[in-house]
C-alpha positions as CSV (number, residue, x, y, z in Angstrom):
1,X,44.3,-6.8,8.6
2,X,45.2,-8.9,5.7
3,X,47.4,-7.5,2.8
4,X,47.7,-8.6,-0.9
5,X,51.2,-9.9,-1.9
6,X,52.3,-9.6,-5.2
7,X,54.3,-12.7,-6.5
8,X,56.6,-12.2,-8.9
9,X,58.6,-14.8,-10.7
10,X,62.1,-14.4,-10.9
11,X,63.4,-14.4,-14.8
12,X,66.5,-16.5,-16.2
13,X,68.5,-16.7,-19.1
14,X,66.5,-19.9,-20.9
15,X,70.4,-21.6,-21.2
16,X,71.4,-20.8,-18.1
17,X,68.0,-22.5,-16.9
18,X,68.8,-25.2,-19.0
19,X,72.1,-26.2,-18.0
20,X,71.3,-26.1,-14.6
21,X,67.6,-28.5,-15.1
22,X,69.9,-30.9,-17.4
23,X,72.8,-31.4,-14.7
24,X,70.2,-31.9,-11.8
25,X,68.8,-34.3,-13.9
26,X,71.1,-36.0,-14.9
27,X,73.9,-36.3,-12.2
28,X,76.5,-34.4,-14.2
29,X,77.4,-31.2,-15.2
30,X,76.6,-30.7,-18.8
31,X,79.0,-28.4,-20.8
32,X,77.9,-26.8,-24.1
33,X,81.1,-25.6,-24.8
34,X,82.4,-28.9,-24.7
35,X,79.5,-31.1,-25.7
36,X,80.3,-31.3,-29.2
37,X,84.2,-32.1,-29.1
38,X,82.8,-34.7,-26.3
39,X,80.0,-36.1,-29.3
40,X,82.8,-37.2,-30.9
41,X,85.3,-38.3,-28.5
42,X,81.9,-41.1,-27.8
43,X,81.4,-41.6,-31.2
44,X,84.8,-42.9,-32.0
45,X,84.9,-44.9,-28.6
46,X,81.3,-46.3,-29.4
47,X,82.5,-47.2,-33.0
48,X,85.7,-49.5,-31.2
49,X,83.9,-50.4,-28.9
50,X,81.1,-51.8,-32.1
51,X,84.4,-53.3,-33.9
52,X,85.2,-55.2,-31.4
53,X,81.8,-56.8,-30.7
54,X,81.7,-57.9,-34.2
55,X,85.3,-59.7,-34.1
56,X,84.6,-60.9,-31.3
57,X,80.7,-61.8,-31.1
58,X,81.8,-66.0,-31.7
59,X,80.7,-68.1,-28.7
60,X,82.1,-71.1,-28.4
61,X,78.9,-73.5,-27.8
62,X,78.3,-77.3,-27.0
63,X,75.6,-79.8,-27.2
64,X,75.5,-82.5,-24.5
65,X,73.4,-84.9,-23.2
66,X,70.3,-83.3,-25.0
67,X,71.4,-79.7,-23.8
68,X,72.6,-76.5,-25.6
69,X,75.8,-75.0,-23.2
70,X,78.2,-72.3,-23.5
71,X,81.9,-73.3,-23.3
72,X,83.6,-71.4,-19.9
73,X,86.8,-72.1,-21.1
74,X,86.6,-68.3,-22.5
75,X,84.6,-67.3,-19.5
76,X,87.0,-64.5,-19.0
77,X,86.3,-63.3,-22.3
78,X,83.0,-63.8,-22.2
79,X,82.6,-61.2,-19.3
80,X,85.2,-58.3,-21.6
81,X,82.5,-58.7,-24.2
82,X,79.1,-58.2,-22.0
83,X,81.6,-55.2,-20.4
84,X,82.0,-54.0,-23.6
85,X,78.1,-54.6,-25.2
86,X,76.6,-53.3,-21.9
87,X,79.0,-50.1,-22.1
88,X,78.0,-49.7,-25.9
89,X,74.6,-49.6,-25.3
90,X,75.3,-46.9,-22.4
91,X,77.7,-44.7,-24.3
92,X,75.0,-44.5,-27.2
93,X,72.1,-43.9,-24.6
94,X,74.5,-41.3,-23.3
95,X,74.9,-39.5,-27.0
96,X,71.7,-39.8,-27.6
97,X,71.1,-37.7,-24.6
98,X,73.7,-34.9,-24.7
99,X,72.8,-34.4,-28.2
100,X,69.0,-33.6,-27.4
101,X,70.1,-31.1,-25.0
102,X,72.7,-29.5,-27.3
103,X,69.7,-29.0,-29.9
104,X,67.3,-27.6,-27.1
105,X,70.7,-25.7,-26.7
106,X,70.9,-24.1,-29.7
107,X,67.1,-23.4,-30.0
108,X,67.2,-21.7,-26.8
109,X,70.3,-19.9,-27.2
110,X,69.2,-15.8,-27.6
111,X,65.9,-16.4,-26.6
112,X,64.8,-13.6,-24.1
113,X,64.3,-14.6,-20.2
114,X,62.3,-16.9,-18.5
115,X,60.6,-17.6,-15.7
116,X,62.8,-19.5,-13.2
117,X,60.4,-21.6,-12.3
118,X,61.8,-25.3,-11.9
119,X,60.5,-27.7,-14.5
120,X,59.3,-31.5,-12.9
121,X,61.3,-33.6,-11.5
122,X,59.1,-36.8,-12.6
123,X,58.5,-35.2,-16.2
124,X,62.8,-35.1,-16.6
125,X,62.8,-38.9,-15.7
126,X,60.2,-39.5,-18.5
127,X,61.5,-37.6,-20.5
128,X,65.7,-38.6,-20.6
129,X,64.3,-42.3,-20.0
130,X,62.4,-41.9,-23.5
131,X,65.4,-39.9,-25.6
132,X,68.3,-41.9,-24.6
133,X,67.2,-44.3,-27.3
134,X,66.1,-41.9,-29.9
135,X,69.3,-42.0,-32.7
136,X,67.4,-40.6,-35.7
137,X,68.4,-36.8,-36.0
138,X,64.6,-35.7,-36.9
139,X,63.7,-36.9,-34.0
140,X,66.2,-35.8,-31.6
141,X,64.8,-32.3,-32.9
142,X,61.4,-32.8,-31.9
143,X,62.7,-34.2,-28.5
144,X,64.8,-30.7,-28.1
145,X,61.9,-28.7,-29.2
146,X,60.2,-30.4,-26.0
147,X,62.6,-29.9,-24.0
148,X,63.1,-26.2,-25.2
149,X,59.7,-25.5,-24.4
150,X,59.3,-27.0,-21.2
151,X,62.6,-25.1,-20.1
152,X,61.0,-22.0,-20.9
153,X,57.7,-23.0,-19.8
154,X,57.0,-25.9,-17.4
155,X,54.0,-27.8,-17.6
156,X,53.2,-26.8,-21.4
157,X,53.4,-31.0,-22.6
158,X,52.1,-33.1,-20.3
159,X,53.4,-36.7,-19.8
160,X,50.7,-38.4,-22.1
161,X,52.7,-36.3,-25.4
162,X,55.8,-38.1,-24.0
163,X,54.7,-41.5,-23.8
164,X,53.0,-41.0,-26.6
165,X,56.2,-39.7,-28.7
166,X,58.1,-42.5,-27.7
167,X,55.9,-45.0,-29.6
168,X,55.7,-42.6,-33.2
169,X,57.9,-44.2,-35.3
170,X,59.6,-41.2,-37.7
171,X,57.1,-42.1,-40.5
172,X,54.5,-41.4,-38.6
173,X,56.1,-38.2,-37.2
174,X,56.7,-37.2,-41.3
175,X,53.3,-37.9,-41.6
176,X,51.6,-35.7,-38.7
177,X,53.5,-33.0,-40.3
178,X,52.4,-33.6,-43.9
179,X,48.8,-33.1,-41.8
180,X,49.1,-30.0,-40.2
181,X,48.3,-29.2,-43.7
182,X,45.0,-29.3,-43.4
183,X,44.4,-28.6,-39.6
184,X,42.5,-25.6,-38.8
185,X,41.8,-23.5,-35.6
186,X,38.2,-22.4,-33.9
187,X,38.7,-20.9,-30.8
188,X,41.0,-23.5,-28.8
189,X,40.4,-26.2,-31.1
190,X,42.5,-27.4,-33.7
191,X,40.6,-29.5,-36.6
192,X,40.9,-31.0,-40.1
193,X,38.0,-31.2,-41.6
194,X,36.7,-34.7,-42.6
195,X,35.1,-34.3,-46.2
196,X,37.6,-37.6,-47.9
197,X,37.0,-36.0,-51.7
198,X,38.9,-32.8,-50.7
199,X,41.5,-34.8,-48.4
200,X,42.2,-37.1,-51.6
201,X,42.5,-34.2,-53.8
202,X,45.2,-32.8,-51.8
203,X,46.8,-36.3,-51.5
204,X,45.7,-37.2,-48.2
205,X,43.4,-40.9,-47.9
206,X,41.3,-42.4,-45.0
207,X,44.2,-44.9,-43.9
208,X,46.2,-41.7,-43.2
209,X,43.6,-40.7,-40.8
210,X,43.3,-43.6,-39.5
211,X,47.1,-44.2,-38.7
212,X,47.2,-40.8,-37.0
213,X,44.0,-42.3,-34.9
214,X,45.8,-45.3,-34.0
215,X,48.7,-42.9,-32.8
216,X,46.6,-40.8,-30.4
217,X,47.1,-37.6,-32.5
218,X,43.2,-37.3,-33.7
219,X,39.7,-38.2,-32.5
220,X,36.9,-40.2,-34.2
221,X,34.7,-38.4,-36.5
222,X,32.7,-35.7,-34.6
223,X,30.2,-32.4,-36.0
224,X,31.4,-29.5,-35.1
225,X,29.2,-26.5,-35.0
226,X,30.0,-22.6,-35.6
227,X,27.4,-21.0,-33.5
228,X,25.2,-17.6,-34.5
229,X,26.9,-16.6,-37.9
230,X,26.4,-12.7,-37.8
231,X,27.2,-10.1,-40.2
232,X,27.9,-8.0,-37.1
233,X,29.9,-10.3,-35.4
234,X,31.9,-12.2,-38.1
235,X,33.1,-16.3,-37.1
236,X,36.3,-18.0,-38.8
237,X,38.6,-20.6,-39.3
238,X,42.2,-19.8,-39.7
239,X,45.3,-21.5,-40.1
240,X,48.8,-20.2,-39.9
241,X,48.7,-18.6,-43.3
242,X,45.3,-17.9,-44.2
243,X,41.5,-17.4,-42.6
244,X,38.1,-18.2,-43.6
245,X,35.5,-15.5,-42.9
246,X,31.9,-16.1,-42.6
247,X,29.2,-13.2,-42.9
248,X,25.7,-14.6,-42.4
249,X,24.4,-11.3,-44.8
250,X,21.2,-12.7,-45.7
251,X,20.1,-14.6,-42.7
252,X,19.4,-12.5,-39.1
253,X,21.3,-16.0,-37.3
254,X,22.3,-19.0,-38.7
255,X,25.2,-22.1,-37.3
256,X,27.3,-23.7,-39.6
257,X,28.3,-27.6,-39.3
258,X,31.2,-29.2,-40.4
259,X,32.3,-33.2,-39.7
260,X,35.6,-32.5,-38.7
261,X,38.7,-35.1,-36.8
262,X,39.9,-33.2,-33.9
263,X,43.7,-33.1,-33.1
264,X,44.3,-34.2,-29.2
265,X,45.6,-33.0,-26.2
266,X,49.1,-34.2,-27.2
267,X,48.6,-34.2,-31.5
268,X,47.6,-29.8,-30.0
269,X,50.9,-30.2,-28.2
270,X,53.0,-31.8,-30.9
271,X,51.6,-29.7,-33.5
272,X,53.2,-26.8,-32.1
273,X,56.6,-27.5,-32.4
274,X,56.4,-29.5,-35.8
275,X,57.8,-27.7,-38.9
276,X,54.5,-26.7,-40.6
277,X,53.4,-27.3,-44.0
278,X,50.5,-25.6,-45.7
279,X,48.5,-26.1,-48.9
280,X,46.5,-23.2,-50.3
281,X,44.3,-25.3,-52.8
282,X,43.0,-27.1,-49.3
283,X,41.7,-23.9,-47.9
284,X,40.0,-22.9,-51.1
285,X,38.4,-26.1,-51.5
286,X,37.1,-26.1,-48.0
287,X,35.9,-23.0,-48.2
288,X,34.2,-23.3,-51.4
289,X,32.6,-26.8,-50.0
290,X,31.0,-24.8,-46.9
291,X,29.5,-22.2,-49.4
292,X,27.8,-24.4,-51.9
293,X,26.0,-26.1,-48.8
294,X,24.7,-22.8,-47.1
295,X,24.3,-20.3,-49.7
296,X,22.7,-18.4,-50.5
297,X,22.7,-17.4,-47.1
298,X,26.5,-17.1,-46.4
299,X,29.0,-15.5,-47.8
300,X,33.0,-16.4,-47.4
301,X,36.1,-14.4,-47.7
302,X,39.3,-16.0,-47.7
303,X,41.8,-13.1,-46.9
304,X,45.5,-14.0,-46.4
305,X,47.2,-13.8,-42.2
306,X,50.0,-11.5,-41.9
307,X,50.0,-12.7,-38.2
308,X,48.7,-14.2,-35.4
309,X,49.3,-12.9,-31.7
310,X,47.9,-14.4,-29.4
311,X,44.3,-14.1,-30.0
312,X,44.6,-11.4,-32.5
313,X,44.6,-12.5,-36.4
314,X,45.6,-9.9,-38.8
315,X,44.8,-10.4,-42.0
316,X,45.7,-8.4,-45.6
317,X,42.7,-6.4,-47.0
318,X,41.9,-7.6,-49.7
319,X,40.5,-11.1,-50.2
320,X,42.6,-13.5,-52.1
321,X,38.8,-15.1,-53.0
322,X,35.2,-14.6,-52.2
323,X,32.3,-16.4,-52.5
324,X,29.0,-15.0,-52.8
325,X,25.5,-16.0,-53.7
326,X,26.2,-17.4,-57.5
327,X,29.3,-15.5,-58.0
328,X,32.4,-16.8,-57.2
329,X,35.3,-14.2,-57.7
């Protein structure tokens, strides 16, 4: 006689997880209390350690017999100034580092429990390899919202969103963000929709898209297709702040097609933990373009979100704009 067993996952403060993931990684303990007064404690030893490269960077060089050589008189020197480069190089790697974690610190501190469940050994490596050289401040956020997330919930980026992080330059980061603009969500999907006229209008062009492409963020051009438009059984698109409502009044059943870039597994991933931006004109426009090419037999509302929750959109009342048949209120 078999009997179920219940498994329950023990829960843990997300900093307390935190700490503990970070020094396993790691090697050492890692102190938040501490970390900043120990910031700049590097700093100043990384900036003498810098001043002295630069006095001393002159190496004394020969030519002879049709060959470049070093002079070894200053051989001893030679070795205090590789010391000191090689221990430049690892002290920034080393701020670099603690000061990803003290963001992911300070994003996580308050949050409410999580699950205790260890986050990958492999996906640390990647993931300290790739932020020891990350400097820029931007950046180091977006590492620490990784990191923050993965804390509280292992396996939610996958190794390809690292990799692929590591080779966006902050431009390009700036400009993903400038994007999620104009991405919208269909069931797990996250789009923008491909019309170029509406995308220049709202200051976007083609070699953006293409750029984001090239970075693995977005797909090639692909149709997309909202299936069985019902008056009964209303279909949408939504973004974080408003949603588009089709009602199929004058047609029993009827799909509506849009050429659409898709975001990616990893621009899906990044997109959730880049600081949003939004444009209201986009939404209007798109939804007014989807009208003139099916009506009269749709009708759109675009209502403003109050919240999402999971799968449940609420949305105000009242329509900030409809359009229907030849009127467009």
């Amino acid at each position: 006689m078999s009997k179920a067993v219940e498994v329950i996952n023990a829960v843990v403060s997300p900093v307390t997880k935190l700490i503990k993931t970070v020094s396993s990684a790691i090697g050492k303990a890692y102190e938040p209390t501490h970390i900043k007064r120990m910031a700049k404690a590097r700093a100043r030893e990384i900036e003498e350690i810098g001043r002295a490269l630069r006095e001393n960077a002159d190496i004394p060089i020969t030519y002879s017999n049709g060959e470049i050589v070093a002079d070894t008189k200053d051989f001893d020197q030679l070795v205090k100034r590789t010391q000191s480069r090689m221990a430049f190089q690892e002290l920034q790697k080393q701020q670099n580092i603690e000061s990803v974690v003290d963001k992911a610190y300070g994003l996580l501190d308050g949050e409410p429990d999580c699950t205790d469940v260890p986050v990958d050994n492999d996906w640390l490596s990647r993931f300290f390899n790739s932020v020891e050289n990350i400097s820029d401040n931007d950046m180091q956020l977006l590492w620490a919202r990784i990191l923050a997330g993965e804390v509280k919930q292992p396996k939610t980026y996958s190794l390809r969103t690292l990799e692929t992080l590591k080779n966006i330059s902050k431009d390009e980061a700036l400009l993903f963000q400038k994007m999620t603009a104009y991405v919208f969500t269909i069931g797990l999907g996250k789009y923008i929709f491909s019309n170029d006229a509406i995308l220049e209008k709202n200051g976007t062009q083609y070699r953006d898209i293409v750029l984001l492409r090239e970075c693995g963020l977005l797909t090639d051009l692909a149709n997309l297709t909202i299936n069985n438009v019902k008056d009964k059984d209303l279909s949408a698109i939504y973004t974080e702040k408003r949603i588009v409502i089709f009602d199929c009044a004058r047609k029993k059943d009827m799909d509506v097609d849009m050429s659409v870039y898709m975001l990616t597994t990893v621009g899906r991933e990044l997109f959730d933990i880049v600081q949003k931006e939004f444009n209201n004109e986009y939404i209007l426009d798109l939804a007014e373009k989807l009208y003139n090419v099916y009506r009269p037999n749709v009708k759109i509302k675009v209502f403003r979100v109050t919240s999402i929750q999971d799968d449940t959109i609420n949305y105000e009342d009242n329509p900030i704009k409809v359009f229907d048949n030849e009127i467009v209120s």
